[in-house]
N, C-alpha and C positions, 0 to 999 in steps of 0.2 A: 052144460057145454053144448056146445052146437053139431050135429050128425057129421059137420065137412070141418074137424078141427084141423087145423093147422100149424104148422111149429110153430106160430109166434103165441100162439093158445097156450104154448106151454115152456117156452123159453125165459127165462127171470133177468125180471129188467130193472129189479129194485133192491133185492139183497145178495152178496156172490156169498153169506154167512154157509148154508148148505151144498156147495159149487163142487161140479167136479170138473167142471172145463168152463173157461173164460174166452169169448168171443171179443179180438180186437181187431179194430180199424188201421192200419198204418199206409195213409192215402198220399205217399211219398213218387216224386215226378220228376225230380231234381238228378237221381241215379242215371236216368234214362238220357235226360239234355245233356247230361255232360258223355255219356257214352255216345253220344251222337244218335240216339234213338226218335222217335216219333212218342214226342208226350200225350198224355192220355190215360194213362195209370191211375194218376191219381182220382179220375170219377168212377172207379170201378168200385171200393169196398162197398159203398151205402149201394150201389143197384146190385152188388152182388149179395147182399144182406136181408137186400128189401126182398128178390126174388127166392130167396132161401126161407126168408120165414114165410112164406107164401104156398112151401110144398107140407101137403101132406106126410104124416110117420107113416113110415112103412106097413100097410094092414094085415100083412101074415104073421109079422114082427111088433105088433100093432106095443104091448106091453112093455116088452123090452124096449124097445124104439122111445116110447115115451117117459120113461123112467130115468132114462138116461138124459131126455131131451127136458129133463124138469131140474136136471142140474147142472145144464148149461147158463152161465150168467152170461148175460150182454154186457161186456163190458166199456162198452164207447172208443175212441179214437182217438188215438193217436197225435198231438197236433205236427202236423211236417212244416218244414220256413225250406227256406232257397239253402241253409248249410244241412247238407249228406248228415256228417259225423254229428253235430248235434240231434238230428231226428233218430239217429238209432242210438245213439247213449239212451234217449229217453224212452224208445222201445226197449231196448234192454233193461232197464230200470223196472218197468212195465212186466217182463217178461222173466225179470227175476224173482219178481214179489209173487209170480203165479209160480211157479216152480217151486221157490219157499214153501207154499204152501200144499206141498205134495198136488198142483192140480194140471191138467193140459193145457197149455195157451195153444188158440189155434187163431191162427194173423192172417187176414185180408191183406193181401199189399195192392197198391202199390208195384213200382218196378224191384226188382229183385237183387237191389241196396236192401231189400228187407231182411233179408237174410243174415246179413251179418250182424244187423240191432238183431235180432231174434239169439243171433248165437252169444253177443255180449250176454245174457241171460244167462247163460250156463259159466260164462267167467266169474260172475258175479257170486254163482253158488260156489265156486268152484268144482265142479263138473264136468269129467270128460265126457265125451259122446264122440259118436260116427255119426258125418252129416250122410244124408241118403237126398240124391239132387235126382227129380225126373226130367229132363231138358235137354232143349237142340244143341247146348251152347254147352261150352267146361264150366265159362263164368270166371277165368282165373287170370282172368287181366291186370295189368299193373293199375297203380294209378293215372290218371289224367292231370296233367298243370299242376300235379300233387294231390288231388282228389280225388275219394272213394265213388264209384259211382254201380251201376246195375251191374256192371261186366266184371270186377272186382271182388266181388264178397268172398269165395270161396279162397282167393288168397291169402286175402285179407285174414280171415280163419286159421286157416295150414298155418300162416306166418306170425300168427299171435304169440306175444309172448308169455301167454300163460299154458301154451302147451299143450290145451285142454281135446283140441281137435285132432282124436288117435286117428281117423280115416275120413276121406272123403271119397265118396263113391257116385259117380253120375251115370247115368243110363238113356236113352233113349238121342243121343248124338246124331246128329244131322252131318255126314263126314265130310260136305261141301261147304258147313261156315266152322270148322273146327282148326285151327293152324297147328300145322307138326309140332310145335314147343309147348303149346299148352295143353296138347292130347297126352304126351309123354313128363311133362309136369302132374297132371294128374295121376299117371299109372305109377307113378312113384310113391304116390300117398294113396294112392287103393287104387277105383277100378272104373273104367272108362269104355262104356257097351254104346258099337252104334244101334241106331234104331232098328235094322233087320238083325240085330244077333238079342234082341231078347225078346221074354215072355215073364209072365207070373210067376212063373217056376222057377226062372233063372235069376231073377231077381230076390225070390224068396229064399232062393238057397244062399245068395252072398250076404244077405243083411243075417241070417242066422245065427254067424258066425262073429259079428261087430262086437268089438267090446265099446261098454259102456251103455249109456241111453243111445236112442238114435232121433236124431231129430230130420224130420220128413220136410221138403223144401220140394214141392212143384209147380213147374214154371209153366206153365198151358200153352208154351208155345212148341213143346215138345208134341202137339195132337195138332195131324194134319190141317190146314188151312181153308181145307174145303166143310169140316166139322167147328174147326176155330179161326174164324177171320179173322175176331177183333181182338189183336195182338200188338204188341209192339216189333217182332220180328216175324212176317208170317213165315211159314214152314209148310212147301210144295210137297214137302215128303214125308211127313211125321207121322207116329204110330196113331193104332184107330182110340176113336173113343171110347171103346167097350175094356179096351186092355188100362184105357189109363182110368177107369173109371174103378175099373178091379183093382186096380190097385190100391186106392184110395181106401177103399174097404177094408184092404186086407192089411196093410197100412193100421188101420182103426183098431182090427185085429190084433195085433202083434203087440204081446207086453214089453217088452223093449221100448217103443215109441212112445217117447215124454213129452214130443212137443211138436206142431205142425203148421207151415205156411203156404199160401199159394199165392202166385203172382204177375205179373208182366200182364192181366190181361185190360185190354182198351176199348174202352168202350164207343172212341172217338169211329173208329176203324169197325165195330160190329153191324154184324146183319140182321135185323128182327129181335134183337138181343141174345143171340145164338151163342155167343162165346160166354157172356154175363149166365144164360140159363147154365149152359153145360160145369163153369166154376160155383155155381148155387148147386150145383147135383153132384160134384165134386165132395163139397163139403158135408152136403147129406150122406152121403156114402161115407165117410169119412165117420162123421157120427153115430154112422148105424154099426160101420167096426166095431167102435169103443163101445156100444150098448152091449154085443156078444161079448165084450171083455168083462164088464160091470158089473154084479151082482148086488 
């Protein structure tokens, strides 16, 4: 192997038979148009993929890092069409068969319609969990003209009727795009932190306590805009990226966490591909969790 190896040196792109985490595409754009967003989502998974297998394992961590990164499967994409609910039935589908098989699905999205295909996955096992949302936004929007779209999913969830979604907990709120009925819809089903009232601590101590799995959902538009331009909603005021980066990690960390997405971010809108790097270092950090978990 080569002195400068790099994660796609050691990420499996031919059999998921050994797997402990399944790497999917879900390059969905449709949530966004219909929420009246700026499309763009959908060319993020592959540039955020391509510059993820591109980083070095961690070389303190160099062992662990890579043991763990030698049972990661690549497991391809998602296909998305112009209908929402058909694209996440079939991530959920997707994201059942990973869960079945006792392993982590971690979802590229896409705008954050991802979500709720991601959470069909746990309907499927039948499975409760506490979603854990990092983001500007609640996300608890009704439907549009009758359709599910970005701004939706966590309703969508709460309001399932399989019941499965014990809490939903969002953190790092932006309090000038958040509306009184959907901050106070959330605090009813858990717990709704703006961006100046948390840290890693304070986040670590509420997910402690979630029953069930927890499935991890971060939106990148929750990190300031000066760090993350290429967004579909920028954010003048969002937390740094050293805090959301810690998280990510710590996230990886926590045996609770079955299952992980990231999303909303656009590449149409990035700078130098600054928001695409910082979502590739997301997930490496994210990785490098799950290696301290892994034996």
């Amino acid at each position: 192997m080569s002195t400068d190896p790099r994660l796609r040196d050691f990420i499996n792109r031919k059999s998921s038979e050994h797997s402990r985490v399944h790497l999917l595409q879900f390059p969905s754009d449709q949530g966004i148009l219909t929420n009246n967003g700026r499309p763009g989502a959908a060319q993020a998974p592959d540039l955020i993929r391509a510059r993820l297998f591109n980083l070095t394992p961690h070389p303190a961590y160099y062992q662990k890092h890579t043991d763990l990164l030698e049972k990661v499967y690549d497991a391809g994409i998602i296909p998305c069409s112009e209908n929402v609910e058909t694209d996440q039935q079939l991530l959920g589908k997707a994201v059942a068969k990973v869960l079945g098989k006792g392993r982590i699905p971690v979802i590229l999205g896409g705008g954050h319609e991802t979500s709720f295909g991601h959470f069909l996955g746990y309907v499927t096992n039948k499975r409760p969990i506490t979603i854990i949302n990092i983001d500007a936004h609640t996300d608890v929007r009704s439907f549009k003209d009758g359709k599910p779209h970005s701004g939706s999913p966590f309703r969508q969830a709460l309001e399932h009727e399989s019941a499965l979604c014990k809490a939903y907990h969002v953190f790092g709120l932006n309090p000038s795009t958040v509306s009184f009925a959907h901050y106070h819809f959330v605090k009813k089903t858990g717990t709704a932190l703006f961006e100046r009232e948390i840290s890693k601590e304070i986040i670590l101590n509420h997910i402690g306590d979630a029953e069930g799995d927890l499935m991890i959902t971060m939106d990148i538009d929750a990190v300031n805009q000066g760090e993350a331009p290429g967004v579909s909603a920028p954010n003048p005021t969002g937390i740094r990226k050293e805090l959301w980066l810690q998280l990510a990690y710590e996230f990886g960390r926590n045996e609770k966490v079955t299952s992980f997405d990231l999303c909303e971010v656009n590449p149409v809108y990035d700078q130098d591909l600054k928001t695409v790097r910082l979502a590739a270092l997301t997930v490496w950090y994210f990785l490098l969790g799950l290696s301290m978990r892994f034996r």
